[in-house]
C-alpha positions as YAML, in Angstrom:
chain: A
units: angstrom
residues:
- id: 1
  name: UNK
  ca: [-7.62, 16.13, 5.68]
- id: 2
  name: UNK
  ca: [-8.81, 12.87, 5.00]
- id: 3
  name: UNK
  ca: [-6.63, 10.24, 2.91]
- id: 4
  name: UNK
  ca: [-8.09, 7.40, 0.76]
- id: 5
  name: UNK
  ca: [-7.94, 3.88, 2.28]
- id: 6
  name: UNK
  ca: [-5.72, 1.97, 0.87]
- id: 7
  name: UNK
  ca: [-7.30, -1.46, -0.36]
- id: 8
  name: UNK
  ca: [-4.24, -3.70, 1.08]
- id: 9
  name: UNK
  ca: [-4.58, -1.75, 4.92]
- id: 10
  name: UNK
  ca: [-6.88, -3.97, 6.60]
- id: 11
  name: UNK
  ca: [-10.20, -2.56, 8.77]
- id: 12
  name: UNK
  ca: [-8.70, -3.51, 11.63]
- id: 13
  name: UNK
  ca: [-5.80, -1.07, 11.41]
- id: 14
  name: UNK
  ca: [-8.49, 1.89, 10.44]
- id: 15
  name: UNK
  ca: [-10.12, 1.83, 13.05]
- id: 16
  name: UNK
  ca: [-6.57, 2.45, 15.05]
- id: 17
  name: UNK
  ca: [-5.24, 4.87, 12.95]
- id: 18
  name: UNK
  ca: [-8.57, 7.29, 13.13]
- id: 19
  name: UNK
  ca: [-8.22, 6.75, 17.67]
- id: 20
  name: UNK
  ca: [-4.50, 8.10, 17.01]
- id: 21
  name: UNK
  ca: [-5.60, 10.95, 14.53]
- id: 22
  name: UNK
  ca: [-8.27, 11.65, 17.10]
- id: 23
  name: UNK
  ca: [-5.84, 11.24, 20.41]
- id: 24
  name: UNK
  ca: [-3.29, 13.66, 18.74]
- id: 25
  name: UNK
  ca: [-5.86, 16.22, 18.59]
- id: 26
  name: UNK
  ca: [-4.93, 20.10, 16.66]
- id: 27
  name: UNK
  ca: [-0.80, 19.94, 17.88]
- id: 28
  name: UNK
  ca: [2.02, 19.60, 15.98]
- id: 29
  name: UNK
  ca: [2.42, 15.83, 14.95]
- id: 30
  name: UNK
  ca: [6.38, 16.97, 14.73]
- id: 31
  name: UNK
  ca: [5.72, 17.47, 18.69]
- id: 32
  name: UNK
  ca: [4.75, 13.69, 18.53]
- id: 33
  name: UNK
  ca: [7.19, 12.19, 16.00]
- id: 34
  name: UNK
  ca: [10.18, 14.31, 16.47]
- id: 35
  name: UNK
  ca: [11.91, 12.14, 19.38]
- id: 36
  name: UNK
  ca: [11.24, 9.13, 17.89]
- id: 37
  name: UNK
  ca: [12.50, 9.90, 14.64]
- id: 38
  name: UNK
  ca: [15.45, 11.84, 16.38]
- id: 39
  name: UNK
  ca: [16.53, 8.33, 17.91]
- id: 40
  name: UNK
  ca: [16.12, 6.67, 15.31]
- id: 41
  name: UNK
  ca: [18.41, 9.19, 12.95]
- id: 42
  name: UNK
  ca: [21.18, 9.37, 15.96]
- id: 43
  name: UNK
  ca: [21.33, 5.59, 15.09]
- id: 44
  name: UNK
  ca: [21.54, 5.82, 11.64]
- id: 45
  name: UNK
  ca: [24.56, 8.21, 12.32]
- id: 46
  name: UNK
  ca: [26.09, 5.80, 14.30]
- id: 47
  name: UNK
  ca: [26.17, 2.82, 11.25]
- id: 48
  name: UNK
  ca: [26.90, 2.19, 7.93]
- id: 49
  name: UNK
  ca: [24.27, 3.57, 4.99]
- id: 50
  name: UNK
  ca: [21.54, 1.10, 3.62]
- id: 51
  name: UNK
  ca: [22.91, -1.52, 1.29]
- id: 52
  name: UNK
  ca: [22.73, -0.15, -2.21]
- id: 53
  name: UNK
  ca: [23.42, -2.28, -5.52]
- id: 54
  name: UNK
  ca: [26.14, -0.10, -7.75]
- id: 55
  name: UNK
  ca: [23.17, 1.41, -9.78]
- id: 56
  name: UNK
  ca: [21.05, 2.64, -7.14]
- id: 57
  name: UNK
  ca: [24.37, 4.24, -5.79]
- id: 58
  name: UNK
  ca: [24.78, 5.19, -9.26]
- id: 59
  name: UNK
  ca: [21.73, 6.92, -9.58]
- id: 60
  name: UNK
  ca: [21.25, 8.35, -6.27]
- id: 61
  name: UNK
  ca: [24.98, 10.30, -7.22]
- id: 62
  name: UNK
  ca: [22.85, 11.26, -10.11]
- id: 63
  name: UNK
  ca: [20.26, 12.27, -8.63]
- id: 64
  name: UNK
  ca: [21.98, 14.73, -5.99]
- id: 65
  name: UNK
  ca: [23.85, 16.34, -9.21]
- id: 66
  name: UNK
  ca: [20.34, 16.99, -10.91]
- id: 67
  name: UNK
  ca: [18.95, 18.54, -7.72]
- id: 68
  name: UNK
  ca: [21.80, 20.87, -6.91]
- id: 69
  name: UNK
  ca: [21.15, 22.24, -10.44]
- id: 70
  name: UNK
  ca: [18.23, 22.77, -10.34]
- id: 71
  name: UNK
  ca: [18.14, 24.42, -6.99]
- id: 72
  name: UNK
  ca: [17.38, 28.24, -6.58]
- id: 73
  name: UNK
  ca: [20.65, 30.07, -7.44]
- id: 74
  name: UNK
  ca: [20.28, 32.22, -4.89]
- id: 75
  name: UNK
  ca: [20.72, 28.79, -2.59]
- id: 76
  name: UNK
  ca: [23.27, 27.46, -4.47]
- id: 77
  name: UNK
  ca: [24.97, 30.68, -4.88]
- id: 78
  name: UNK
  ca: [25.22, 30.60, -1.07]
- id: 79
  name: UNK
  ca: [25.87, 27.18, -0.45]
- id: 80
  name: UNK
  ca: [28.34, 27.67, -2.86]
- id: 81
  name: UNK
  ca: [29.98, 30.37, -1.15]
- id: 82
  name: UNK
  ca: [30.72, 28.27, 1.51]
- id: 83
  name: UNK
  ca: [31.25, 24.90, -0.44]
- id: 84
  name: UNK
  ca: [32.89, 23.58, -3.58]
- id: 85
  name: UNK
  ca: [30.43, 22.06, -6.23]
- id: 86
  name: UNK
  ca: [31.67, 18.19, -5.10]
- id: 87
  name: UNK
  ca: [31.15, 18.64, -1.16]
- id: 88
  name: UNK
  ca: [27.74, 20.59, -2.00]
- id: 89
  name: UNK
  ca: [26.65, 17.23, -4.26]
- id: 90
  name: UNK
  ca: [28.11, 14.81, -1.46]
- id: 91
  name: UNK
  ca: [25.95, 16.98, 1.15]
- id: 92
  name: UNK
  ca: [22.77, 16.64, -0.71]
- id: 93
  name: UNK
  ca: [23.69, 12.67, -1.79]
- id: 94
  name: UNK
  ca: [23.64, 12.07, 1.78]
- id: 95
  name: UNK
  ca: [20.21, 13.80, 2.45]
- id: 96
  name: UNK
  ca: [19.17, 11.75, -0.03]
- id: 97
  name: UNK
  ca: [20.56, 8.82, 1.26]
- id: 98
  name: UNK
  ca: [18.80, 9.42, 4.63]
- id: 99
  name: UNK
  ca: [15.74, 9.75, 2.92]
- id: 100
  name: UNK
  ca: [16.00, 6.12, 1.18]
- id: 101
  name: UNK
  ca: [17.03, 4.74, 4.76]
- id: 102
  name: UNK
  ca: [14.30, 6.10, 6.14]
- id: 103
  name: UNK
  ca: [11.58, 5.16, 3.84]
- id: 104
  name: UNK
  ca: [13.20, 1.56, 4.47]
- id: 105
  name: UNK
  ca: [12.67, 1.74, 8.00]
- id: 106
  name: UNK
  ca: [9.22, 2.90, 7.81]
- id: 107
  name: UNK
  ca: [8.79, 0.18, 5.22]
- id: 108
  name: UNK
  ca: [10.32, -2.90, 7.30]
- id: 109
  name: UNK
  ca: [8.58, -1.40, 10.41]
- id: 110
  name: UNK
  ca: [11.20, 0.10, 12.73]
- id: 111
  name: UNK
  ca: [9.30, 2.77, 12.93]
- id: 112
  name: UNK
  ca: [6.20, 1.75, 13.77]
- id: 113
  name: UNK
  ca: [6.11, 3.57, 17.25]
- id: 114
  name: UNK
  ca: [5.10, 6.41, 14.90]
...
């Protein structure tokens, strides 16, 4: 599938991007990605979360709360099972958590090996 240019990538880096698409051929791209992105979560583990002003913290806690209810009860039934409401809320504020880190990483290019 094709995307849409966006107007602020420049021509140069199109012409790149379409030699990768083309040098990556049919394959998984998670065969491609994976070991990169595996280092660079092992050294996420290893430090302290992104800096976060109190309301993004605020509403990331939020956020987790919101998507654990309204989650498919048969997976939050079994989560739950195994889990009390708080740790299952921590569990999914740290996913989310990961998520913002890694959309800054991408965004500040330390993942650019991608």
């Amino acid at each position: 599938m094709d995307k849409k240019p966006s107007p602020n990538d420049p021509e140069w880096l199109r012409q790149i991007e379409e030699l990768a698409n083309a040098q990556l051929g049919s394959g998984s791209s998670c065969e491609q990605v994976h070991p990169i992105v595996a280092r660079w979560f092992e050294a996420l583990m290893d430090t302290d979360p992104p800096e976060s002003r109190d309301s993004v913290v605020q509403a990331t806690s939020c956020l987790a709360t919101e998507v654990l209810f309204s989650s498919p009860d048969h997976i939050i039934g079994s989560l739950l099972e195994q889990v009390d409401e708080d740790e299952a809320a921590l569990w999914i504020e740290q996913i989310i958590m990961v998520g913002r880190a890694f959309e800054i990483a991408l965004h500040n290019g330390d993942l650019d090996d991608l």
